[in-house]
N, CA, C and O atoms as a Maestro MAE file, in Angstrom:
{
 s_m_m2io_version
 :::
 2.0.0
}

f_m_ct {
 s_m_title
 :::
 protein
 m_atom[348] {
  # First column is atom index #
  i_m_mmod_type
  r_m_x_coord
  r_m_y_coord
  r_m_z_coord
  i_m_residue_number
  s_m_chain_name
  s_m_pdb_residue_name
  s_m_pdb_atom_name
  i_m_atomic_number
  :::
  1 25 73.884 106.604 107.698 1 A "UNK " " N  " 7
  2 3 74.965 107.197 108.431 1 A "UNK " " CA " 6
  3 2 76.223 107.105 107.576 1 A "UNK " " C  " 6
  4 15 76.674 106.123 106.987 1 A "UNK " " O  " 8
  5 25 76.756 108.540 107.650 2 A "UNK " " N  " 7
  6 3 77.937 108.172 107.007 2 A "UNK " " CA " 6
  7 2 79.443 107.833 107.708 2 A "UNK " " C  " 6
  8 15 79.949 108.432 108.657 2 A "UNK " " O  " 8
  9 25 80.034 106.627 106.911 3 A "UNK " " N  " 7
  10 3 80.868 106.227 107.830 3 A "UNK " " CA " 6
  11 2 82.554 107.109 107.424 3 A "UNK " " C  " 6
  12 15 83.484 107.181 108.228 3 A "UNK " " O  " 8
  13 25 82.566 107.621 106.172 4 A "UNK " " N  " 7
  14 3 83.605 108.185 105.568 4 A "UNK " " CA " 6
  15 2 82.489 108.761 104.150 4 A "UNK " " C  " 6
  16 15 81.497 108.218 103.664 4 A "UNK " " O  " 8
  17 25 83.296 110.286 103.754 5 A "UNK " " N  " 7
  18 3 82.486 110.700 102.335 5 A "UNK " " CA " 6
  19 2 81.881 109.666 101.453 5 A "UNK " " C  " 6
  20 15 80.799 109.898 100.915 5 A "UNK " " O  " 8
  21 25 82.628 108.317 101.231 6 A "UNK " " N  " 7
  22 3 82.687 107.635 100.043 6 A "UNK " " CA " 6
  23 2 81.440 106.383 100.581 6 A "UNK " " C  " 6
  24 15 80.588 105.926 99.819 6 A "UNK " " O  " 8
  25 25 81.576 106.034 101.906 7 A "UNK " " N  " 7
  26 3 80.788 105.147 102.596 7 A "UNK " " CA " 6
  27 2 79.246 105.035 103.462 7 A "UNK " " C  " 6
  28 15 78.869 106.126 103.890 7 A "UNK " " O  " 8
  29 25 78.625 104.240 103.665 8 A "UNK " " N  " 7
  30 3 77.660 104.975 104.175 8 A "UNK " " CA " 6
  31 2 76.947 103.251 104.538 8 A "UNK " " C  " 6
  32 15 77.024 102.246 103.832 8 A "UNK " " O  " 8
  33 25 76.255 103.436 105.928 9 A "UNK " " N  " 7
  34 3 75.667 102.252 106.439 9 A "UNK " " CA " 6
  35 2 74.054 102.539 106.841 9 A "UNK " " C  " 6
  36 15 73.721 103.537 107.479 9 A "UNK " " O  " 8
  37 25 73.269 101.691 106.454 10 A "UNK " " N  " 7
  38 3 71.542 101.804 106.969 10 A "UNK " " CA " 6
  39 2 71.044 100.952 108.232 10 A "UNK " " C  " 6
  40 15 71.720 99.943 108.431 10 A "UNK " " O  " 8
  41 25 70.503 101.065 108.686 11 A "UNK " " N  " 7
  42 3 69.680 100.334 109.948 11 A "UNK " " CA " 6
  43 2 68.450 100.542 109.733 11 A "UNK " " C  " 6
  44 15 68.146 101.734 109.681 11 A "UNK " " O  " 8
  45 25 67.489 99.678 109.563 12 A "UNK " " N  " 7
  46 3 66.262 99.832 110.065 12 A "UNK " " CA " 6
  47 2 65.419 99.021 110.427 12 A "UNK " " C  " 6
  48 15 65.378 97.887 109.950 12 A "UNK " " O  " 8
  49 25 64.437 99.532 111.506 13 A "UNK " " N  " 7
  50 3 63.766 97.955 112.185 13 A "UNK " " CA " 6
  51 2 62.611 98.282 112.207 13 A "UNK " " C  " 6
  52 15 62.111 99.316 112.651 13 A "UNK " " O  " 8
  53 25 61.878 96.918 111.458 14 A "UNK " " N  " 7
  54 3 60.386 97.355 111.599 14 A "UNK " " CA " 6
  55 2 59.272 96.274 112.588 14 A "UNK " " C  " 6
  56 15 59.502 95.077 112.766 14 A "UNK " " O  " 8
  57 25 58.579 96.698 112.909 15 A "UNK " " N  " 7
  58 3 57.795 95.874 114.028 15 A "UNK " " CA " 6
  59 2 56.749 96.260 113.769 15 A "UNK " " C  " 6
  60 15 56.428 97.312 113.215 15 A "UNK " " O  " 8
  61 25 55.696 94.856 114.419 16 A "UNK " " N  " 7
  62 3 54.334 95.302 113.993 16 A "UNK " " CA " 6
  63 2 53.809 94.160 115.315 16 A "UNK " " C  " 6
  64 15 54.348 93.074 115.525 16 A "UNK " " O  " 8
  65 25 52.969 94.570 115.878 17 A "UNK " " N  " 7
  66 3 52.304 93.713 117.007 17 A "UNK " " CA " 6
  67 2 51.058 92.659 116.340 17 A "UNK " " C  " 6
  68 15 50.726 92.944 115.190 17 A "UNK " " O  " 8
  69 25 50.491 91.697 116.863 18 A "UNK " " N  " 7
  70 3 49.770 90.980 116.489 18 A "UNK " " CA " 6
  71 2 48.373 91.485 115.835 18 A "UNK " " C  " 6
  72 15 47.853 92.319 116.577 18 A "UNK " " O  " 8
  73 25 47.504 91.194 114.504 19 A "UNK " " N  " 7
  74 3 46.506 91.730 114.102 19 A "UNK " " CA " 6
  75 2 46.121 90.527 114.164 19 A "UNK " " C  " 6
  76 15 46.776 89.524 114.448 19 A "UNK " " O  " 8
  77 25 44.241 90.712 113.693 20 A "UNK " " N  " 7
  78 3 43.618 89.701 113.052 20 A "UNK " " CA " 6
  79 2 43.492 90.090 111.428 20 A "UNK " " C  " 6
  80 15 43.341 91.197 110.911 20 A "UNK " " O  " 8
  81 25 43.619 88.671 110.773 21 A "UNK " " N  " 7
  82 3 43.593 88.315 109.478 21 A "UNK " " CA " 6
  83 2 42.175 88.795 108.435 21 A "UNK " " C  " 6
  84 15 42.101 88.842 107.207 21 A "UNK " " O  " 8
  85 25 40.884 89.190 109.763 22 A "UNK " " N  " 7
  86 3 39.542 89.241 109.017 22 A "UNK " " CA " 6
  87 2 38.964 89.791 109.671 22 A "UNK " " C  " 6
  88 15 39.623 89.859 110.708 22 A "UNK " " O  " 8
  89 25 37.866 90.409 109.817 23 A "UNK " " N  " 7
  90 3 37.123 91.415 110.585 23 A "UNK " " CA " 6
  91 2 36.238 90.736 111.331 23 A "UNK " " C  " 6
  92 15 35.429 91.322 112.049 23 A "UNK " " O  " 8
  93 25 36.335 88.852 111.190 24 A "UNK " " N  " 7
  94 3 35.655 87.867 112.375 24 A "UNK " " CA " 6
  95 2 36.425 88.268 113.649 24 A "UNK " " C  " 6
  96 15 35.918 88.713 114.679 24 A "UNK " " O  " 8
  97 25 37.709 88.043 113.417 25 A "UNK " " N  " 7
  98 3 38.564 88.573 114.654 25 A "UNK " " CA " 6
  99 2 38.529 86.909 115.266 25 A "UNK " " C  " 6
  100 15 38.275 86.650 116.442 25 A "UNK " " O  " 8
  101 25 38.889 85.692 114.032 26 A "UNK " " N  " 7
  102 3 39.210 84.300 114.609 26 A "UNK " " CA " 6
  103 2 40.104 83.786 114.582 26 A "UNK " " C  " 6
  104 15 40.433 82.831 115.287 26 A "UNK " " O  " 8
  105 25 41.059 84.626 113.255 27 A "UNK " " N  " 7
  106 3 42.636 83.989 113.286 27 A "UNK " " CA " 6
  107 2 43.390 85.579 113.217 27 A "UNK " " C  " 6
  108 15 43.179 86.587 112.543 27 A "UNK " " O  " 8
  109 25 44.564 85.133 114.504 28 A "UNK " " N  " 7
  110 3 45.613 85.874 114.681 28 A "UNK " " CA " 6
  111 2 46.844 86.087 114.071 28 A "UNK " " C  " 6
  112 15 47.702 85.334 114.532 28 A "UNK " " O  " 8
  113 25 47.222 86.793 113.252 29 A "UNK " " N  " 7
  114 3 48.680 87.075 112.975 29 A "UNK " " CA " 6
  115 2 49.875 87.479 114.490 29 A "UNK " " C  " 6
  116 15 49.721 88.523 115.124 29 A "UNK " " O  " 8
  117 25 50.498 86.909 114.689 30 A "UNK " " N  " 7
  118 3 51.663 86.975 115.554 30 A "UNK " " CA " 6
  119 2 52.282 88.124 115.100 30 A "UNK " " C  " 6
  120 15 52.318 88.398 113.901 30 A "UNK " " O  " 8
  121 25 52.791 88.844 115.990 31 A "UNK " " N  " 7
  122 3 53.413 90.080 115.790 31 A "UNK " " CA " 6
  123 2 54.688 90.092 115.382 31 A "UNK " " C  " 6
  124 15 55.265 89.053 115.701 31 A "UNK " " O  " 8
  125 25 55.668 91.220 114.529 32 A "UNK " " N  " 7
  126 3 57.520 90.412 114.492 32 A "UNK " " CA " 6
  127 2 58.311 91.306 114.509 32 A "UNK " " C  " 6
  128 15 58.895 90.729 113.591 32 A "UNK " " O  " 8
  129 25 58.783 91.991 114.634 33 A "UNK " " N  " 7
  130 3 60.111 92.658 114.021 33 A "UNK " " CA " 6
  131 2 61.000 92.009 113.060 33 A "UNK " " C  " 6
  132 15 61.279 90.811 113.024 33 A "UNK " " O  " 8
  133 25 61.523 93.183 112.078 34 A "UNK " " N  " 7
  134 3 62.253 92.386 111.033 34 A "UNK " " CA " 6
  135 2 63.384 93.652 111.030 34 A "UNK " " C  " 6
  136 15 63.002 94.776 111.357 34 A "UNK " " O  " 8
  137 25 64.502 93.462 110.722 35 A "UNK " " N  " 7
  138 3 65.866 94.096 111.115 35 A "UNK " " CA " 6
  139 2 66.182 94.159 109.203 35 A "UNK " " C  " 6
  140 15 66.193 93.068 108.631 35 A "UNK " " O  " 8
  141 25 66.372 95.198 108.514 36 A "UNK " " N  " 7
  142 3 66.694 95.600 107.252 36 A "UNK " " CA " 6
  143 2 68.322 96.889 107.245 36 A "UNK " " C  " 6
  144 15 68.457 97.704 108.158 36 A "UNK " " O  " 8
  145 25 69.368 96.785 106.036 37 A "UNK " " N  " 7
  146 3 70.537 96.636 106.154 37 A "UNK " " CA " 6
  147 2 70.445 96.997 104.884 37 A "UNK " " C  " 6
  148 15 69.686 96.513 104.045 37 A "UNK " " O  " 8
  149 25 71.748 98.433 104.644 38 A "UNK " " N  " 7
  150 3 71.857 98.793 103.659 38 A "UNK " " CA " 6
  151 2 73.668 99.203 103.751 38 A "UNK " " C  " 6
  152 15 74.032 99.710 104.812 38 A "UNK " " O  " 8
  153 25 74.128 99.106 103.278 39 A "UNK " " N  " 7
  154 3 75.776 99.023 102.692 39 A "UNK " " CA " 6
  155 2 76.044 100.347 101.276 39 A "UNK " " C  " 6
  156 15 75.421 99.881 100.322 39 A "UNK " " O  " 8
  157 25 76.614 101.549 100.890 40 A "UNK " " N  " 7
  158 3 76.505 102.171 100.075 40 A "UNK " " CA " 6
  159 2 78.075 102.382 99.756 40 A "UNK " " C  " 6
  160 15 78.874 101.964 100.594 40 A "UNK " " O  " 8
  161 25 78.419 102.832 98.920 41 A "UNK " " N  " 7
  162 3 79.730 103.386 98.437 41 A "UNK " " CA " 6
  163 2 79.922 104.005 97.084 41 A "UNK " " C  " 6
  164 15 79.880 103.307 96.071 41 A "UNK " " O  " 8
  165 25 80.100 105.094 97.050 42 A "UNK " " N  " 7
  166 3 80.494 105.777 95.872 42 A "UNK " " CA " 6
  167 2 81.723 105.615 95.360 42 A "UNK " " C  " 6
  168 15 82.793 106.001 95.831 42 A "UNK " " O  " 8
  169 25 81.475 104.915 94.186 43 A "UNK " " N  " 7
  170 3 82.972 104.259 93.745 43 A "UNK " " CA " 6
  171 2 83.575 105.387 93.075 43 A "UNK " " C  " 6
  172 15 84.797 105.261 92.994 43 A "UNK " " O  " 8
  173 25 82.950 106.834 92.386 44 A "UNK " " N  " 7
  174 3 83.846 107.551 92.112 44 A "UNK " " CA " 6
  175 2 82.411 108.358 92.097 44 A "UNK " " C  " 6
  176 15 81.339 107.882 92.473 44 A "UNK " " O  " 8
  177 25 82.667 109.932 91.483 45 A "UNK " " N  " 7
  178 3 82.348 110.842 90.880 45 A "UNK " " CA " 6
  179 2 80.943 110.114 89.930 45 A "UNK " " C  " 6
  180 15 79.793 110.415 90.248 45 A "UNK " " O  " 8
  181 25 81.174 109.319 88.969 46 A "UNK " " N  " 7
  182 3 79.887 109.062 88.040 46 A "UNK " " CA " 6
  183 2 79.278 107.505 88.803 46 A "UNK " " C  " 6
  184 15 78.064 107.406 88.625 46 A "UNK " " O  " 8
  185 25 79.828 106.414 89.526 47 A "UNK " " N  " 7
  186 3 79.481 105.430 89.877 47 A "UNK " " CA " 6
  187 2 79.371 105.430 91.407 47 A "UNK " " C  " 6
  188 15 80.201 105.993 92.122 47 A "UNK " " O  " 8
  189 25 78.111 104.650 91.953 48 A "UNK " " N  " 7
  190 3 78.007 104.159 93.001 48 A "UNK " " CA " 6
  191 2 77.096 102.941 93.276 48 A "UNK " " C  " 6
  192 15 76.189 102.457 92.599 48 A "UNK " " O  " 8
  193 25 77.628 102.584 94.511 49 A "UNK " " N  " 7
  194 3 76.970 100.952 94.279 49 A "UNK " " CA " 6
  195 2 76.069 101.001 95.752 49 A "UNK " " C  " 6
  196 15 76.168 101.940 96.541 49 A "UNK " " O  " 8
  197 25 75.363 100.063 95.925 50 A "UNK " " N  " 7
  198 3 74.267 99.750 97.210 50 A "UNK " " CA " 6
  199 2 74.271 98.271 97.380 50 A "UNK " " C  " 6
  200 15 74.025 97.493 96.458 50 A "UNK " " O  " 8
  201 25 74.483 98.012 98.269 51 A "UNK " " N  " 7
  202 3 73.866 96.654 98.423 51 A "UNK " " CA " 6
  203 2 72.879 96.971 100.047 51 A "UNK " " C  " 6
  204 15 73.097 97.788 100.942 51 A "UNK " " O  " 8
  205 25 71.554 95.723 99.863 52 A "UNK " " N  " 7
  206 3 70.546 95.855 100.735 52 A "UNK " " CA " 6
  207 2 69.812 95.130 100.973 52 A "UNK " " C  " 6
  208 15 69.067 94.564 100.173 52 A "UNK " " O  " 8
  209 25 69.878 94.941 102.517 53 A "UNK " " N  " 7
  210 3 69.719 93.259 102.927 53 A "UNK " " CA " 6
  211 2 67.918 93.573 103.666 53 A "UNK " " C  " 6
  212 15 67.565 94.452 104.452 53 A "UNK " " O  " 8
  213 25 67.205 92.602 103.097 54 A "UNK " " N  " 7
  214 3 65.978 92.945 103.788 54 A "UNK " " CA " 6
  215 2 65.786 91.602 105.039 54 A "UNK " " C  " 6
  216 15 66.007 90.477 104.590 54 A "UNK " " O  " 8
  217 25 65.549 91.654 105.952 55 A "UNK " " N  " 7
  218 3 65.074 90.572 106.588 55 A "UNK " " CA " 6
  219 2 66.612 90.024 106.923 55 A "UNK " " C  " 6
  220 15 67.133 89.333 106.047 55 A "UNK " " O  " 8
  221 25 67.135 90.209 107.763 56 A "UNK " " N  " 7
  222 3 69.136 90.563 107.956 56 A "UNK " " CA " 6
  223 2 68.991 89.216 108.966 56 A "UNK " " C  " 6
  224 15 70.066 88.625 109.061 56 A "UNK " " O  " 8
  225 25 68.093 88.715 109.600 57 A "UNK " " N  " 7
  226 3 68.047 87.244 110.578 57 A "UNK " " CA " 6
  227 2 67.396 86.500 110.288 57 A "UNK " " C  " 6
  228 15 67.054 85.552 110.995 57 A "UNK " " O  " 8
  229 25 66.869 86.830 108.614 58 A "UNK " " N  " 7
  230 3 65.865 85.231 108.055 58 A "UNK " " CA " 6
  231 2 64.978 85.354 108.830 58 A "UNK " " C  " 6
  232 15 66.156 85.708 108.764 58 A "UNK " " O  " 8
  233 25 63.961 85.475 109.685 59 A "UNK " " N  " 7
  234 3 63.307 85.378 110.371 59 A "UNK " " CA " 6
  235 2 61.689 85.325 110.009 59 A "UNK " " C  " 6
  236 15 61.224 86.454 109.851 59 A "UNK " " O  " 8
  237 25 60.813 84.329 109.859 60 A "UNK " " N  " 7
  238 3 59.996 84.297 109.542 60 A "UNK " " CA " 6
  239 2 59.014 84.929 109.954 60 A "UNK " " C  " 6
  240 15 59.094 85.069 111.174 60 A "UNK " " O  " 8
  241 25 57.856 85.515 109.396 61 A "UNK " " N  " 7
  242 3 56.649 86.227 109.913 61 A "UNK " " CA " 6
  243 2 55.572 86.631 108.724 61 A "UNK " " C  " 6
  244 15 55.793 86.630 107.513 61 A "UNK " " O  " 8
  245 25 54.247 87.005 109.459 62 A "UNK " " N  " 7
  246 3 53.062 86.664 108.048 62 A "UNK " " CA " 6
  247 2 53.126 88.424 107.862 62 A "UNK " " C  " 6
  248 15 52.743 89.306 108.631 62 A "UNK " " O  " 8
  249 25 53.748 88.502 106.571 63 A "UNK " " N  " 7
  250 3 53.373 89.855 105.886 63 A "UNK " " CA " 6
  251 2 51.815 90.607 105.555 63 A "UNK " " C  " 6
  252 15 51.627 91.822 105.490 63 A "UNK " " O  " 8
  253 25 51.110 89.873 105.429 64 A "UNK " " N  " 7
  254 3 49.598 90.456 105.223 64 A "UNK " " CA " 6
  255 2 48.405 89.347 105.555 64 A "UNK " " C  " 6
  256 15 48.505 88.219 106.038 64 A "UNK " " O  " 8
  257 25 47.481 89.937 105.205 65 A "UNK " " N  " 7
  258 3 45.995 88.827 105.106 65 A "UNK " " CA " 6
  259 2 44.977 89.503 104.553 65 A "UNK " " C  " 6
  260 15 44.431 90.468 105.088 65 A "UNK " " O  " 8
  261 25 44.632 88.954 103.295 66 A "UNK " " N  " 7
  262 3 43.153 89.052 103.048 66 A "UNK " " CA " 6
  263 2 42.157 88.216 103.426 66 A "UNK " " C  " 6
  264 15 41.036 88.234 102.919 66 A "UNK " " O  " 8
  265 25 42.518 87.458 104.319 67 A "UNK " " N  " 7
  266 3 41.322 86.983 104.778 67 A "UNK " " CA " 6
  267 2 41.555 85.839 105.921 67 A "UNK " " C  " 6
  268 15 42.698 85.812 106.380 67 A "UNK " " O  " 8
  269 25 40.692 84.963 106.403 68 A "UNK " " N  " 7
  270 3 41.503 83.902 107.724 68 A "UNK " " CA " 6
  271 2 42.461 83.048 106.477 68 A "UNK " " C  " 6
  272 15 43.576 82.711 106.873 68 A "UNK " " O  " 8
  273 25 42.147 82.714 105.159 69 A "UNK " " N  " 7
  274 3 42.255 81.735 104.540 69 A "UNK " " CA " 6
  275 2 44.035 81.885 103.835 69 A "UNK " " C  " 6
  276 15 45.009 81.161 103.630 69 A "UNK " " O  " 8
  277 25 43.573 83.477 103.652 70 A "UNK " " N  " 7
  278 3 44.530 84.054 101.881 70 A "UNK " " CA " 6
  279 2 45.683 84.822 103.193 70 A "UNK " " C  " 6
  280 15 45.537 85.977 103.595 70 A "UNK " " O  " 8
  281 25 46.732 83.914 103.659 71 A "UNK " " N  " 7
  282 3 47.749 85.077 104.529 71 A "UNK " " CA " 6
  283 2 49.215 84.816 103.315 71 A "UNK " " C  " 6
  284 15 49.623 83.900 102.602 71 A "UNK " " O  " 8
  285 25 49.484 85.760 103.535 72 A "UNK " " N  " 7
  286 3 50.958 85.868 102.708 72 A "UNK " " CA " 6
  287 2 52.286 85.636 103.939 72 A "UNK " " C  " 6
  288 15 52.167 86.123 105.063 72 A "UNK " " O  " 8
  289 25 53.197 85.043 103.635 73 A "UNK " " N  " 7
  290 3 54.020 85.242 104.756 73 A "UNK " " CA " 6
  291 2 55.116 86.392 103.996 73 A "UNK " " C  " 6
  292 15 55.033 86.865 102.862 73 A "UNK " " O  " 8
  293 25 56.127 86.638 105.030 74 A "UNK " " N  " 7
  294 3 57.197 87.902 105.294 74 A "UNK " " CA " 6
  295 2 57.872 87.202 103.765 74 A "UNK " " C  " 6
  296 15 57.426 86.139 103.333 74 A "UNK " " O  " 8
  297 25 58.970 87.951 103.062 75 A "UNK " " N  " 7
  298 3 60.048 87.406 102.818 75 A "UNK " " CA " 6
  299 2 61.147 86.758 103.516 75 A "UNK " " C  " 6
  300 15 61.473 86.823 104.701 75 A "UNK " " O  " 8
  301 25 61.579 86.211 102.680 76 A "UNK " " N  " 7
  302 3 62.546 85.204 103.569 76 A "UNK " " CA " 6
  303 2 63.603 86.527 103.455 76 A "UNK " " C  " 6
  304 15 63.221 87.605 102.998 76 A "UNK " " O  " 8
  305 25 65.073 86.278 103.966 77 A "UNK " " N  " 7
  306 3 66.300 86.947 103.736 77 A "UNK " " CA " 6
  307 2 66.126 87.353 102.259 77 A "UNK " " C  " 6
  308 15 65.600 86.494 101.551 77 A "UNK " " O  " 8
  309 25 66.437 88.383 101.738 78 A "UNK " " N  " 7
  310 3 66.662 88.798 100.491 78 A "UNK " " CA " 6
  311 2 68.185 90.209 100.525 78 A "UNK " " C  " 6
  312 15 68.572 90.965 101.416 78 A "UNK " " O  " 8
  313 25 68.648 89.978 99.074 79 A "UNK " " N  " 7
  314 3 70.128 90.595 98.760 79 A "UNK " " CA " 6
  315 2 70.036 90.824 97.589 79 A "UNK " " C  " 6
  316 15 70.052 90.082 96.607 79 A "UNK " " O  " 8
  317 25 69.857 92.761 97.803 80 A "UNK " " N  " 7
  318 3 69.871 93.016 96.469 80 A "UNK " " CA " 6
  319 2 71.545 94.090 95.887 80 A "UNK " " C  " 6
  320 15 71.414 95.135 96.524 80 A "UNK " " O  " 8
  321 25 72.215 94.152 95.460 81 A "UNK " " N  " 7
  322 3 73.113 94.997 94.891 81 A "UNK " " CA " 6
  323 2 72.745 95.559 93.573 81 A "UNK " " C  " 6
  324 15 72.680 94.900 92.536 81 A "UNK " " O  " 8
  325 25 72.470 97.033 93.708 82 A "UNK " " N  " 7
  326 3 72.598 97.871 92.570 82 A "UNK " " CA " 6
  327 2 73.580 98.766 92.528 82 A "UNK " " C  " 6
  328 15 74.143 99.097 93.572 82 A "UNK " " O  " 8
  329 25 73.996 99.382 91.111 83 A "UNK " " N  " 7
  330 3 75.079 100.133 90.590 83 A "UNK " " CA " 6
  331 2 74.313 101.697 90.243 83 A "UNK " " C  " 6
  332 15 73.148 101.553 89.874 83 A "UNK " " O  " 8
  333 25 74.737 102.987 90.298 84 A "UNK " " N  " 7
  334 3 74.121 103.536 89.762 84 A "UNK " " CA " 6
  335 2 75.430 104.025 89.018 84 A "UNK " " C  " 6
  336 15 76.611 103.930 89.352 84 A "UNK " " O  " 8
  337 25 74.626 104.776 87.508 85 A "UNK " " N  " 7
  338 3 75.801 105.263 86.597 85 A "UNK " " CA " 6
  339 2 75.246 106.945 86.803 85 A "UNK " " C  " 6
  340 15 74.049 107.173 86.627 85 A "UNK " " O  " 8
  341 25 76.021 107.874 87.112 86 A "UNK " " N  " 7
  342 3 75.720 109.108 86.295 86 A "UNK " " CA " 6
  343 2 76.300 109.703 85.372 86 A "UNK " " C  " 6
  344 15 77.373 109.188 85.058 86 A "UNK " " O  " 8
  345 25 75.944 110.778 84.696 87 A "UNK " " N  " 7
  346 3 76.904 111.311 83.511 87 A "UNK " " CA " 6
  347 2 76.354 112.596 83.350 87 A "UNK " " C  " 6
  348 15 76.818 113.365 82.508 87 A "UNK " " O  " 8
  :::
 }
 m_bond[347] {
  # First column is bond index #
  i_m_from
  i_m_to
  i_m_order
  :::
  1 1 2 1
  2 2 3 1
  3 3 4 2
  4 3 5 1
  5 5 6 1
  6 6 7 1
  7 7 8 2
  8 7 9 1
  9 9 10 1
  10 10 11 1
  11 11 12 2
  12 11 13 1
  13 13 14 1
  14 14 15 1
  15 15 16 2
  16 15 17 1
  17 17 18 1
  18 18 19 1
  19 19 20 2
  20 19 21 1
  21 21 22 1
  22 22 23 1
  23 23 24 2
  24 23 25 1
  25 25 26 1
  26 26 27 1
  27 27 28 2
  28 27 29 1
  29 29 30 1
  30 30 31 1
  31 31 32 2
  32 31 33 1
  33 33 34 1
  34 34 35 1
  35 35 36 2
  36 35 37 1
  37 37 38 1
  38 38 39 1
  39 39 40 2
  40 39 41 1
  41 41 42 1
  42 42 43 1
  43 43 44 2
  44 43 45 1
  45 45 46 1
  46 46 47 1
  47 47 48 2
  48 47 49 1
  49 49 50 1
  50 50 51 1
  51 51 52 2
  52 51 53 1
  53 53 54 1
  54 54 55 1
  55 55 56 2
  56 55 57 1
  57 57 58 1
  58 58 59 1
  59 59 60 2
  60 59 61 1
  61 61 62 1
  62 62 63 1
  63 63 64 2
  64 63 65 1
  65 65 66 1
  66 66 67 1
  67 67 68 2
  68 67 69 1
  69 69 70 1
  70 70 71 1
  71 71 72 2
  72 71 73 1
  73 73 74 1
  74 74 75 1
  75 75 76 2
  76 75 77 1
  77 77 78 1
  78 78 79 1
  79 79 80 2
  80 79 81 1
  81 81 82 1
  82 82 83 1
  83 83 84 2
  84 83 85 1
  85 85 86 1
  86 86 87 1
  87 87 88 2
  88 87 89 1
  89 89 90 1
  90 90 91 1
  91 91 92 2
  92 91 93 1
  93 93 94 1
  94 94 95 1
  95 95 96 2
  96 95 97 1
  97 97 98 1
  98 98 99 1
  99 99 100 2
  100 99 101 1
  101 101 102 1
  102 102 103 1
  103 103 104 2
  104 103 105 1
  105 105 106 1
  106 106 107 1
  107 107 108 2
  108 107 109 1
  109 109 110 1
  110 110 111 1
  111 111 112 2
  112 111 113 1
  113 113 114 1
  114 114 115 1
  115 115 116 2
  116 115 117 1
  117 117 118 1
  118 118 119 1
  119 119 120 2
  120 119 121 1
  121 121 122 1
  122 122 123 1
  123 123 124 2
  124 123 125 1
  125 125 126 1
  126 126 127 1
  127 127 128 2
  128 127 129 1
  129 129 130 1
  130 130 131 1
  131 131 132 2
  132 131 133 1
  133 133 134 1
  134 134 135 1
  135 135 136 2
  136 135 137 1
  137 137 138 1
  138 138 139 1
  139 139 140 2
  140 139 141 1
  141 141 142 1
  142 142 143 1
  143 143 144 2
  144 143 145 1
  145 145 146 1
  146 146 147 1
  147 147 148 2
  148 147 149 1
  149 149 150 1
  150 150 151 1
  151 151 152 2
  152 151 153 1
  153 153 154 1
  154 154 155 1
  155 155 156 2
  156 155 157 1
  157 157 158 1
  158 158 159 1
  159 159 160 2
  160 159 161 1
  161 161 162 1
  162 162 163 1
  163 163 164 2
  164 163 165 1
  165 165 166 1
  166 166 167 1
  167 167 168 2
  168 167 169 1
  169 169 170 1
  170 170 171 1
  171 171 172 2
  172 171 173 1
  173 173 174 1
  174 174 175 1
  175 175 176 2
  176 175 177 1
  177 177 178 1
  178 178 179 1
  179 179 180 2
  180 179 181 1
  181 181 182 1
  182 182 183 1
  183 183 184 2
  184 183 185 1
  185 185 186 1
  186 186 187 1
  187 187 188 2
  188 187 189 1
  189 189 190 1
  190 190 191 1
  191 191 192 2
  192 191 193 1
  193 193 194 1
  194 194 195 1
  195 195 196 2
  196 195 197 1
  197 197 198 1
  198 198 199 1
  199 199 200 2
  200 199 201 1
  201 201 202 1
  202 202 203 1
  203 203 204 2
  204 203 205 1
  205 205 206 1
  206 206 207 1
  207 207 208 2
  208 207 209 1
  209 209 210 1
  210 210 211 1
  211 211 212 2
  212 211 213 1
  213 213 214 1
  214 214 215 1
  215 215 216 2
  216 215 217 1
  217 217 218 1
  218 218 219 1
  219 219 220 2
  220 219 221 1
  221 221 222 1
  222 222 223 1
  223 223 224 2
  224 223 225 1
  225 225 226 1
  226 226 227 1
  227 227 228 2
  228 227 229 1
  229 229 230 1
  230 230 231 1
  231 231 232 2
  232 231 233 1
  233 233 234 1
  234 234 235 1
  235 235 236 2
  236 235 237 1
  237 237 238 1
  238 238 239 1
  239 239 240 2
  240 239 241 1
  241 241 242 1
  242 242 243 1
  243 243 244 2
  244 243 245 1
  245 245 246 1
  246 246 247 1
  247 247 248 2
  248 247 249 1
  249 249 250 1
  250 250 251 1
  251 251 252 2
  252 251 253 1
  253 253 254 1
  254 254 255 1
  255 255 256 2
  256 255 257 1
  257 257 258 1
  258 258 259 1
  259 259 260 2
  260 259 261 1
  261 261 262 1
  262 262 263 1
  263 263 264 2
  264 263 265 1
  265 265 266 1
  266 266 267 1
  267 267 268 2
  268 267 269 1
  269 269 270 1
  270 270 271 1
  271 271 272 2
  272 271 273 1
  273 273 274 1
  274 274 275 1
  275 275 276 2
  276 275 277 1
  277 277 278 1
  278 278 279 1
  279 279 280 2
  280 279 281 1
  281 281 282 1
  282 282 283 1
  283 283 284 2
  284 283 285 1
  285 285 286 1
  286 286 287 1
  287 287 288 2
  288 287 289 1
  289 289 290 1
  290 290 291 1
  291 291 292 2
  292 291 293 1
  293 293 294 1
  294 294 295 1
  295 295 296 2
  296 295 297 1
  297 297 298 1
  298 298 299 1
  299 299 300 2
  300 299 301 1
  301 301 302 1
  302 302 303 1
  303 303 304 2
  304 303 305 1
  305 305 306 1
  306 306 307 1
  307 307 308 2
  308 307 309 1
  309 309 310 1
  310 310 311 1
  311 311 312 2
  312 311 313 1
  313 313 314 1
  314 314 315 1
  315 315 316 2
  316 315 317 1
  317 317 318 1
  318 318 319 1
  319 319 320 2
  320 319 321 1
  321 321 322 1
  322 322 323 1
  323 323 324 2
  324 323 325 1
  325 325 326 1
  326 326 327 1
  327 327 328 2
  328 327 329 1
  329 329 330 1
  330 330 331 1
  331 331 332 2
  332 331 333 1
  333 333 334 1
  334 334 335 1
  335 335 336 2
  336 335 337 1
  337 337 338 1
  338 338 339 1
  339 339 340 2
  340 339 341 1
  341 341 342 1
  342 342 343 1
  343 343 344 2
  344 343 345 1
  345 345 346 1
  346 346 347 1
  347 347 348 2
  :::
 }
}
């Protein structure tokens, strides 16, 4: 959304309801929503910058599973800022 030409704000929310981890169907992944955040501004004509927040309430949750054993969890909060140059 843009908040002014030069500015610009992101929202996005992702959710996922509870799966199982293995096709036994013995261990459950808990379901989560995770709330992601993006900040933009074109500092001129050739430069613009981003910053972009993934996981905006820290909030823990299991990102995948290969198996009951092998689960990955979510990222924690992460903050990334990039610049872009054009010419």
């Amino acid at each position: 959304m843009d908040v002014t030409p030069r500015l610009g704000l992101g929202l996005g929310v992702i959710y996922r309801g509870a799966i199982f981890a293995a096709t036994d169907n013995t261990v459950t992944l808990p379901g989560f929503t995770r709330v992601d955040a993006a900040l933009y501004y074109q500092v001129s004509d050739q430069v613009s910058a981003q910053l972009n927040v993934e996981n905006v309430f820290d909030k823990g949750y299991y990102a995948a599973a290969n198996s009951n054993t092998n689960i990955t969890p979510g990222s924690p909060r992460a903050v990334r800022l990039s610049l872009r140059l054009s010419y």
